[in-house]
N, C-alpha and C positions, 0 to 999 in steps of 0.2 A: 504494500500500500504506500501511496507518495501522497504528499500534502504540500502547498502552497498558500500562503494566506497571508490577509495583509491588512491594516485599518488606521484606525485611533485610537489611541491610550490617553487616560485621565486617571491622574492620580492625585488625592487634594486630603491631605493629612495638617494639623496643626501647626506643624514647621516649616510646611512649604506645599508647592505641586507644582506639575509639569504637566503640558499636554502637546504631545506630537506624534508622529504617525510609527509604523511597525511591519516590517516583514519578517514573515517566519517560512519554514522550508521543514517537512520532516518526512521520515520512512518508519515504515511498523508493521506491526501484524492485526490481524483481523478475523474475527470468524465469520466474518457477510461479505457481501459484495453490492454496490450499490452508486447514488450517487445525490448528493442532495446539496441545497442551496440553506443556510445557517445563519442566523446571527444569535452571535456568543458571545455572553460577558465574564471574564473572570473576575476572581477577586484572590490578589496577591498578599503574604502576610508582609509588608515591607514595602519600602521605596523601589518606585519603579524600575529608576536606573540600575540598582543593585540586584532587581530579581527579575526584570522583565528581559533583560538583556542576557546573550549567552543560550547555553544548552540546556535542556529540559527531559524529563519523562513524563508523560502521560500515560493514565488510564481512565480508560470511559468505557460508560453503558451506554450505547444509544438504543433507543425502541421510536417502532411505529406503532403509535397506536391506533391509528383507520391509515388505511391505503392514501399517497399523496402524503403524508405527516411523517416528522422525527422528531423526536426529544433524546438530550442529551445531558448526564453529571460526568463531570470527571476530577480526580483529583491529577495534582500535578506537583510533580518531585523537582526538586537539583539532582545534579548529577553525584553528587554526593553519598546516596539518596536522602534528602531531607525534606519531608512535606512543607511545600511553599505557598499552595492556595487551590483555590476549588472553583471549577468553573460549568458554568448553565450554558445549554444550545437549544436554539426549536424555530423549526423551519419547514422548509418541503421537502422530499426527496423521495424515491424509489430503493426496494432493495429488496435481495432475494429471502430475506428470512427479517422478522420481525421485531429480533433481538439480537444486539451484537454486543462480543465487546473488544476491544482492541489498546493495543498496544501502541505507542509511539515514542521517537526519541526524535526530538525538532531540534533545532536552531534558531532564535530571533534576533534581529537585529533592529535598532530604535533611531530614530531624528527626532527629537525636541526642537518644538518650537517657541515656545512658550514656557518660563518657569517665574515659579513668583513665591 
């Protein structure tokens, strides 16, 4: 399995925040096969620069719950491994089975635009 993905990040903690954009790249395994269109928020224990940036594991449940639909949790590691935050997906897609769960080890890379 390949992954590509790419957005906006907002992070706004009492010391500060930053908000600028993110590409991520990752390979995994999977027990489905499919294909779906997501928006996904996570939420990181930590400042973004420090945790959003770099190498990652994942692992997620996604399910369809009616044909056309996906939801998704997944927790998400350092490469350390150390639990760094938890993230939500739901959206459309297709797939050949109704529950999956799957593995990933990404890459992200960040541009701030804005800190304050």
């Amino acid at each position: 399995m390949f992954n590509v993905s790419g957005g906006v990040y907002f992070w706004n903690k009492p010391s500060g925040g930053e908000i600028g954009l993110f590409g991520a790249g990752g390979v995994g395994i999977t027990t489905n096969i499919g294909i779906s269109l997501v928006m996904q928020v996570c939420y990181l224990f930590g400042p973004a620069p420090a945790l959003l940036v770099g190498d990652w594991l994942t692992v997620a449940v996604d399910v369809a719950p009616m044909p056309g639909a996906t939801v998704a949790g997944m927790a998400i590691f350092s490469m350390v491994p150390e639990f760094i935050g938890l993230g939500f997906a739901g959206g459309i897609g297709l797939s050949a089975l109704p529950v999956s769960l799957t593995v990933e080890a990404s890459t992200t890379a960040i541009h701030p635009i804005h800190s304050w």
